[in-house]
N, C-alpha and C positions, 0 to 999 in steps of 0.2 A: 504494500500500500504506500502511495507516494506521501512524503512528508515535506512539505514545502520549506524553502528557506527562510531565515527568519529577515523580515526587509530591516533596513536602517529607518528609524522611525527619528533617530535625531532627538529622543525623548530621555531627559536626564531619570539615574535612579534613584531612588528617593532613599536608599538604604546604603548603598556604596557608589562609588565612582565606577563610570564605566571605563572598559580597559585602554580606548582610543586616548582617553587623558592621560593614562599615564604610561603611555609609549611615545619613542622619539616619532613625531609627526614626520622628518623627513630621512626616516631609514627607509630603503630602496624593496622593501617590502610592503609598507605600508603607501607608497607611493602607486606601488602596480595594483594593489589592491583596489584602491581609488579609482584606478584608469581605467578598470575592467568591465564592462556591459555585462553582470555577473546574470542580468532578466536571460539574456540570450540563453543561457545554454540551461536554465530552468523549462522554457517554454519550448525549447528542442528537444531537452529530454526529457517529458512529462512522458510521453507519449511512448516510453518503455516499463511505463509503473501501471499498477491498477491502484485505481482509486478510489476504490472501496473494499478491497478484498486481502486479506493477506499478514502479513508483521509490518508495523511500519517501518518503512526506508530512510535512511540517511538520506540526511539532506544534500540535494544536488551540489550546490556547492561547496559543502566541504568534501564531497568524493571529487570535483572538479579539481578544488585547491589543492589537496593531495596529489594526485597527478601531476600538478604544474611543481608543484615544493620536491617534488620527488626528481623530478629534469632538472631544475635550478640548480638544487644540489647535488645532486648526482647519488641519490639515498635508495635502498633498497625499500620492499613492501613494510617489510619489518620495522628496519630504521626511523622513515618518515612519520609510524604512526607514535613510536617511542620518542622523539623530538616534537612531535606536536603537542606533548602532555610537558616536555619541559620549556616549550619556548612561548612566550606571550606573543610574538610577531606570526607566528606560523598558527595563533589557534583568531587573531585577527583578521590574517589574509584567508582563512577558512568561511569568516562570517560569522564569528563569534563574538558576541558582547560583552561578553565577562570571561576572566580567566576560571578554567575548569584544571582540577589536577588529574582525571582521569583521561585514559586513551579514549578516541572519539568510536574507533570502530576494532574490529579484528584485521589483519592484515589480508586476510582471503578475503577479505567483503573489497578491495581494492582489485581482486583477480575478476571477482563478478564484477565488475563493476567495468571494465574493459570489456568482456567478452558481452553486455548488454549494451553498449554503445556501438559495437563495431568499427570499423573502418570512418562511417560517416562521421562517428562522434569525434574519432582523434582528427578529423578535416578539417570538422569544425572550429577545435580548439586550436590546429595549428592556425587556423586564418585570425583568428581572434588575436593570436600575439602576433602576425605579420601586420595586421592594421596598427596596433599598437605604435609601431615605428612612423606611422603619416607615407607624407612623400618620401622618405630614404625608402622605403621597398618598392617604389615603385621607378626606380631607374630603367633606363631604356635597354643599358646593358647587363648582362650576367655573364656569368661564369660559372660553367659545368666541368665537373670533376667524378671521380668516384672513391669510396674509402671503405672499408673493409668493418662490420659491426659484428664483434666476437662474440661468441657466445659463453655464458661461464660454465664451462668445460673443462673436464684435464686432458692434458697430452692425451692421445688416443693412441693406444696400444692394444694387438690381439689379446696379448695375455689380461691386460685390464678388462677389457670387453666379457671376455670367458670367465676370469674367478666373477664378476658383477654379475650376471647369470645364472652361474650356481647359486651366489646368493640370492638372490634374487627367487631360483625356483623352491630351495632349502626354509626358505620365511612362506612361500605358496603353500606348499606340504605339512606345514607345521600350524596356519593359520586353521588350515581347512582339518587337521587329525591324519594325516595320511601317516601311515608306519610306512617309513621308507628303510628298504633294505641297505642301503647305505647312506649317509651323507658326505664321505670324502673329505671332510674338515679337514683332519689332519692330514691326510696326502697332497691337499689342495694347498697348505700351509709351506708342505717342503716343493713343492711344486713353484712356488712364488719366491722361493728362497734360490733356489736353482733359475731363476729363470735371469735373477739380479745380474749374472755374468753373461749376459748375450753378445755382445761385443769381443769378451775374451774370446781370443784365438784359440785359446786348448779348453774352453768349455764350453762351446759354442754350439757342438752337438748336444751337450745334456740339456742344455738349455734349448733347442730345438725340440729333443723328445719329454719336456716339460710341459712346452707348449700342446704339444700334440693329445700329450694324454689330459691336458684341462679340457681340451676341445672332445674330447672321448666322453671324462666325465659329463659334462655337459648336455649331451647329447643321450648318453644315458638318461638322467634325470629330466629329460624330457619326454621320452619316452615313456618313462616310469608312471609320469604323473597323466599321459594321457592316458594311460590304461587306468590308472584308479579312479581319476578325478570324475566326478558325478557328468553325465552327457551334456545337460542343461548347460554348467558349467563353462563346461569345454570348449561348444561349439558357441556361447554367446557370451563370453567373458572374457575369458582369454586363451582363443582359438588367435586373435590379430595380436598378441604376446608372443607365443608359442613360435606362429611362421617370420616375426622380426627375429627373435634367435637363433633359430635355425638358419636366416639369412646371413646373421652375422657369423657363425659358426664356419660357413662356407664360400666365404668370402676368402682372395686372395692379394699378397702384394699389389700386383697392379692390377686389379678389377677396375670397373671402371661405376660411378655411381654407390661408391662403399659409404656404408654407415662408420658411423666413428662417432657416434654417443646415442646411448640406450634412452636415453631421457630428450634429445633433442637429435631426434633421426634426421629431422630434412639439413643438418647443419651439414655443409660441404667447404673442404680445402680449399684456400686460395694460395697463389703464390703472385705476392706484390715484386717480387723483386728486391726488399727491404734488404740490407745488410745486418742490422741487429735483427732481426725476426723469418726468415726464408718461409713459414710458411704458417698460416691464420687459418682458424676452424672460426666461420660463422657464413653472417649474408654478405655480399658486395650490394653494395646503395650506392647512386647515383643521385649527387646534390646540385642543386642550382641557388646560386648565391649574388649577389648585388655584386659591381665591378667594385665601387668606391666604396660605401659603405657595411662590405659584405655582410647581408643580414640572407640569413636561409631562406627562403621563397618557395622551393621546391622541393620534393624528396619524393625517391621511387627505389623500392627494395627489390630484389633480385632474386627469383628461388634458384638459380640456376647459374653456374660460374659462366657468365656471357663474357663476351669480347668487351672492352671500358668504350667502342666505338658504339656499338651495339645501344649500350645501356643510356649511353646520352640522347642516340638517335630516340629510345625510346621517352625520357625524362619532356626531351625537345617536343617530342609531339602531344603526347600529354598536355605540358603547360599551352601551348599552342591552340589545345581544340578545346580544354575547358580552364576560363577563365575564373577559378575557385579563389585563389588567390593572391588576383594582381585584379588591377581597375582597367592598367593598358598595356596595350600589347609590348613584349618585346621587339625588339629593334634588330639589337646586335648579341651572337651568343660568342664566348671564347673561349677555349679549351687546348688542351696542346696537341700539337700538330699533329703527332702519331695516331692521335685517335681516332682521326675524320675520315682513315687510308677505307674502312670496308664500308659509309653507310654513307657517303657524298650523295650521292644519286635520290635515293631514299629523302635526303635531308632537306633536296631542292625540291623533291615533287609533293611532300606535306608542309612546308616551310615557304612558299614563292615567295610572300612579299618580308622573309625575315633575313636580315642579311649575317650569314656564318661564316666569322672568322676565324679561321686558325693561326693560333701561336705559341711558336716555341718559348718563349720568355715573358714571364706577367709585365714586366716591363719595356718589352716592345711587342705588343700584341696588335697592332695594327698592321696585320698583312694577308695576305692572301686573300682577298675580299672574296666571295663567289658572286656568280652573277645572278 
């Protein structure tokens, strides 16, 4: 059931001071708070609540400000809602009156809270802080790039993937009562012990058939549990668990399309080229950014390790055909010069009256005009 925000009424309290008096009026928190059309995204997302049925919801705008305190700072689910019970500026940029020492919500009600807004919702909010900026966002020219969003993963290793698995099926059999004929703990133990010297030259076989036989266990206990585990189960719980292990299981060096995290399957390898980092587990993004005052305008995420040519082509036509955004049209796009070699063609026949420049150097970027 929807819980409305509570408005600014500008009405003193007759029992204590409200919290706006005694915070600094111009910390850079209480200033964006001020700036914010907070109506808008109450009357955008009314229309995901019932309004008369249900637990009442947190109010739109403190799951809004959440969101936004959690980007600014760069704060986990968890974090943001722990600093919102210790900081008086962050329970004010929420829409709160008075100071509260309790946390506002649980940190999963931020999980729902995304996945009931969708796509549109973070559109929204992103355009909300582009206007924020006035005319600097709406420069004629931009600059597209692409950069790499990790994901929090570890190094991805077979042997990791396999002992996570067994655990993983050892806590299934043990939730549900299954007597399993073995669990392999302890050989799983020296297995992970032995596998430390992979690199060594003279241990590098044992460490091979270390490997091998997690992948054995493994595979057993998968087995094992589709014979016991109840049908229902099986085929409508975790039947789509069962075939991603098995995938991983049988996956090789260079396969092509490999998993490399149990918890974030779609994440795929990149290789930027980087000399500290050779190679990034997450998405490639594709940013469009203001020349002079670069403020972000644009973002388009990638499921797929595309060409950096590709993904601008793609960003470019986007901003292009829905003006979500921006008020006017771009002008001039600039990027570096490598990357316009596969989608030129492409670029002139959705782009005609945009003029694409490539450059080598941010500071001589005026060259190559297309026509």
């Amino acid at each position: 059931m929807l819980t409305k925000s509570t408005p600014n009424t500008g009405q003193q309290n007759l029992f204590h001071s409200e919290l706006f008096s005694q915070l600094d009026t111009k910390d850079p928190l209480i200033q964006l708070a001020n700036a914010i059309n907070w109506a808008v995204f109450d009357h955008s997302f009314e229309q995901y609540y019932s309004k008369d049925n249900g637990r009442p919801s947190k109010p739109i705008r403190l799951m809004v400000g959440l969101l936004m305190l959690k980007q600014l700072e760069n704060l986990s689910d968890e974090r943001v809602v722990l600093q919102f019970k210790r900081n008086p500026y962050y329970q004010y940029f929420c829409g709160y009156p008075n100071y509260t020492p309790d946390v506002p919500c649980n940190a999963t009600e931020l999980v729902h809270f995304r996945k009931r807004i969708g796509t549109q919702g973070f559109n929204l909010i992103f355009k909300m802080s582009i206007e924020l900026h006035g005319s600097l966002a709406q420069e004629p020219s931009v600059l597209i790039d692409t950069t790499v969003q990790e994901k929090n993963i570890t190094y991805p290793t077979d042997a990791k993937l396999a002992i996570k698995i067994i655990n993983r099926l050892n806590k299934l059999a043990k939730h549900h009562n299954i007597q399993q004929r073995r669990t392999y703990v302890k050989e799983v133990k020296n297995c992970r012990l032995a596998i430390r010297h992979f690199r060594h030259v003279k241990k590098r076989t044992k460490a091979k058939k270390a490997l091998t036989r997690l992948r054995t266990i493994a595979n057993k206990l998968i087995r094992e549990l589709q014979r016991k585990l109840p049908q229902y189960l099986l085929f409508t719980t975790y039947q789509k668990d069962f075939l991603l292990y098995q995938q991983v299981l049988a996956q090789k060096p260079k396969d092509k399309n490999k998993i490399y995290s149990l918890h974030e399957a779609n994440v795929y390898v990149i290789a930027k080229g980087k000399d500290h980092k050779q190679y990034e587990y997450g998405n490639k993004v594709s940013i469009v950014s203001t020349k002079d005052s670069n403020i972000i305008v644009g973002v388009v995420s990638h499921n797929k390790n595309i060409h950096d040519s590709i993904g601008h082509a793609k960003i470019a036509i986007e901003i292009k055909t829905s003006p979500l955004n921006r008020q006017y049209a771009i002008e001039v796009m600039l990027a570096q010069k490598r990357y316009w070699v596969q989608k030129l063609s492409s670029l002139r026949r959705h782009l005609n009256e945009t003029i694409v420049i490539s450059a080598i150097k941010s500071a001589n970027c005026v060259k190559d005009v297309l026509p």
